[in-house]
Structures are given as C-alpha cells and as structure tokens.
C-alpha positions in Angstrom: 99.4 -44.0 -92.0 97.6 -40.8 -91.5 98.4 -41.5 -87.6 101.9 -41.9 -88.3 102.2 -38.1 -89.9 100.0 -36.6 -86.7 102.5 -38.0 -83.9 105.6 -37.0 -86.2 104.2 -33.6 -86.6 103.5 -33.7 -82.5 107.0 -34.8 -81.9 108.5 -32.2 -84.0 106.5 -29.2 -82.9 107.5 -30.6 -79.2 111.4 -30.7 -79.9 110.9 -26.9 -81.6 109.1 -25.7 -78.3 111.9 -27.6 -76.5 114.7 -26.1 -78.6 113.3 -22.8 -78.3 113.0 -22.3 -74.8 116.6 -24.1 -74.3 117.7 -21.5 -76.4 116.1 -18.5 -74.6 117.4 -20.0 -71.2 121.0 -20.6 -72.5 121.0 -16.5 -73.9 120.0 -15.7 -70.9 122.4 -17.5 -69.0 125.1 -16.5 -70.8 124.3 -12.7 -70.7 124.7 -12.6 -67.1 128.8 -13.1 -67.2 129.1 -11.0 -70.1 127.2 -7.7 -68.3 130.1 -7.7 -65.9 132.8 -9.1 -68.0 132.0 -5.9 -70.3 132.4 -4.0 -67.3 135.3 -5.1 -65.5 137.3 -7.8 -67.8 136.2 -9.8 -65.2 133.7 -11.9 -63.5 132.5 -9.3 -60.4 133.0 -11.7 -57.8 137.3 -11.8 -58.8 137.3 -7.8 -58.4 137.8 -8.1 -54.8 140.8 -10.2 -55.3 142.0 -8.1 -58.1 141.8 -5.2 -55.7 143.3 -7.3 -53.1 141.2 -6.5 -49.9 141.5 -7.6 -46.5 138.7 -9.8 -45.0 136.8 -7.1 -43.5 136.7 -5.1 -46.5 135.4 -8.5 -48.3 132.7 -8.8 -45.8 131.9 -5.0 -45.9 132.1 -5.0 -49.8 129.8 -8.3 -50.2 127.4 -6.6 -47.5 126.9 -3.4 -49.7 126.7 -5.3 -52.9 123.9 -7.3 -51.5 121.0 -5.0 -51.8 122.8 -2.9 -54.2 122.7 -5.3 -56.9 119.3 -6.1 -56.0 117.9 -2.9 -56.8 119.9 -2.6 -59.8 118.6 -5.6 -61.4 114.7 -4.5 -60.3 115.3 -1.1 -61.7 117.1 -3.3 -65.3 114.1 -5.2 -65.2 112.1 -2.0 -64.9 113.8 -0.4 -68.0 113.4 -3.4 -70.1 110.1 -3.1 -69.8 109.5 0.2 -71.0 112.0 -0.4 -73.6 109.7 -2.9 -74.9 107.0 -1.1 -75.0 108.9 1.9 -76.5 109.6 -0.6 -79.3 106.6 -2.1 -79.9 105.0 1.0 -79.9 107.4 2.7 -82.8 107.0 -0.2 -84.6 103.3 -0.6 -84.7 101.2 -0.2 -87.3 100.0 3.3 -86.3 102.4 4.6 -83.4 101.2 6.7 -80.7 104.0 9.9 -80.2 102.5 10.0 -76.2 103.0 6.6 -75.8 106.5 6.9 -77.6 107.3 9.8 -75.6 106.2 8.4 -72.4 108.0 5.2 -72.6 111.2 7.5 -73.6 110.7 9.6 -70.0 110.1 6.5 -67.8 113.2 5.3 -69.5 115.3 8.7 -68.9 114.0 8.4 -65.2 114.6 5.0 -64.3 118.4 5.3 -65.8 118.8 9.0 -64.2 118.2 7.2 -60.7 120.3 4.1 -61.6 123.4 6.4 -62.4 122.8 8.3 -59.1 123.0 5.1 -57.5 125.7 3.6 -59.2 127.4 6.8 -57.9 126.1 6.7 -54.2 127.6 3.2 -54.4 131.3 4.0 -55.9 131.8 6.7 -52.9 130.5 4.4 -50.4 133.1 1.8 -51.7 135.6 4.6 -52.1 135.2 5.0 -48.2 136.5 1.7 -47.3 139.4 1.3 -49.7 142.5 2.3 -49.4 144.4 4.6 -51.5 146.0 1.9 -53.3 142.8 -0.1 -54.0 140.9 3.2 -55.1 143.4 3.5 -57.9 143.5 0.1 -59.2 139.5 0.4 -59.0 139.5 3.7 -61.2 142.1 2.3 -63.3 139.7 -0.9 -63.7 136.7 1.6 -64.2 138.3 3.7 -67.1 139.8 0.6 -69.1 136.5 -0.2 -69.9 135.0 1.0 -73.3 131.9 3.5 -72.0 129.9 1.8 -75.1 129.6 -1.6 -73.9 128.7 -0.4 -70.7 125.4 1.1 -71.6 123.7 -0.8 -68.4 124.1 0.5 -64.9 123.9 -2.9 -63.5 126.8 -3.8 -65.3 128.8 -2.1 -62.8 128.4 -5.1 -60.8 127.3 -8.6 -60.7 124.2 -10.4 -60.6 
C-alpha cells in the first residue's frame, strides 16, 4: 500500500512539473503576438500589406527588419534582466540602494539606445515609402495607446 501512495505522489508531482512548464511555454507564446498587436492592431508581418507596398519595398522592408528586430529582442532580453534584478533586489530582505540604483541606470541606458534605434529605424523606413504609405504608417503609429507600448521591440515583430 505504502508503494501505491509513493508512485501516486511521483505521478502527481510529474503532471505539476509538466503543467507548469506547459504553462510558462504557452505565456510565452502567446506574448509574442500581443507585443505587436499592442503596437500596430496587427500582427507585424500584415503591416506591409496594410501599407500596401510594392515588391521591392517588401524585400527592402523585410531586409531592414531582419537584424533590426534582432537587436531589439537582445537588447529586451537585456532589460529584462536587469529588471529582475532591480526587483529582486527592492524586494529583498535588506535592499542594497547601489544595486537598486545601478539596475535603474543599466535599465535607463539600454531603453535610451533602444528608442534611438527605434528612431534610426522609422527614418530609414520613412526613406523608402512613399508619401502615401508614410501617412498611413504615422496614422498606424499614433492610433496606438503610448501605455501599452512601454517596449521598444514592440514596434515590430519577433
């Protein structure tokens, strides 16, 4: 009997440890289309057919995104880090105020250099829109509420 009550306990504690991490994985799945649904309204890869470009601009737009998006995410994942930390720290039993305030800065600089990038990005596609298609992208842009887009990588997809 005493058997019995060791392999149920097993099997439980397995299908927890299973239904946790199928949780975890299914958040995290599901956060990526709502970054850039926050952002645009829309999942990022319909914006170039919402902006209606031409088959060069879809090949020019695709080939900036690329490494663009890249770097976002790194520098996301960077910011999450320290954001972590930051927590932890202020929630610790005795909190360090330079730890605190050093998480705060390498947050500060890691978002300061995302936002220039996000900018460097928006001229660059600027540049190979057309009039048109620059206002329907500002009109996209500013119909979005600033507080759900906290994230620079929600400017654009995954």
């Amino acid at each position: 009997m005493k058997r019995y009550w060791i392999y149920l306990l097993l099997a439980v504690s397995l299908l927890v440890n299973v239904g946790v991490l199928a949780g975890a994985w299914f958040q995290a799945w599901r956060a990526q289309g709502a970054t850039e649904l926050a952002f645009f309204g829309m999942g990022h890869e319909r914006v170039p057919d919402y902006l209606k470009l031409d088959g060069t601009q879809i090949e020019r737009w695709h080939a900036m995104e690329k490494d663009f998006v890249k770097v976002l995410n790194d520098v996301d994942g960077k910011i999450q880090i320290h954001r972590e930390h930051l927590v932890r720290e202020i929630f610790s039993a005795q909190p360090d105020t330079s730890v605190i305030e050093r998480e705060r800065a390498a947050i500060f600089t890691l978002q300061e250099a995302q936002q220039r990038s996000v900018i460097e990005q928006l001229l660059k596609e600027r540049e190979m829109l057309n009039a048109k298609q620059r206002l329907a992208l500002a009109d996209l842009l500013l119909k979005q509420d600033p507080r759900s887009t906290a994230g620079a990588q929600q400017l654009h997809a995954r």
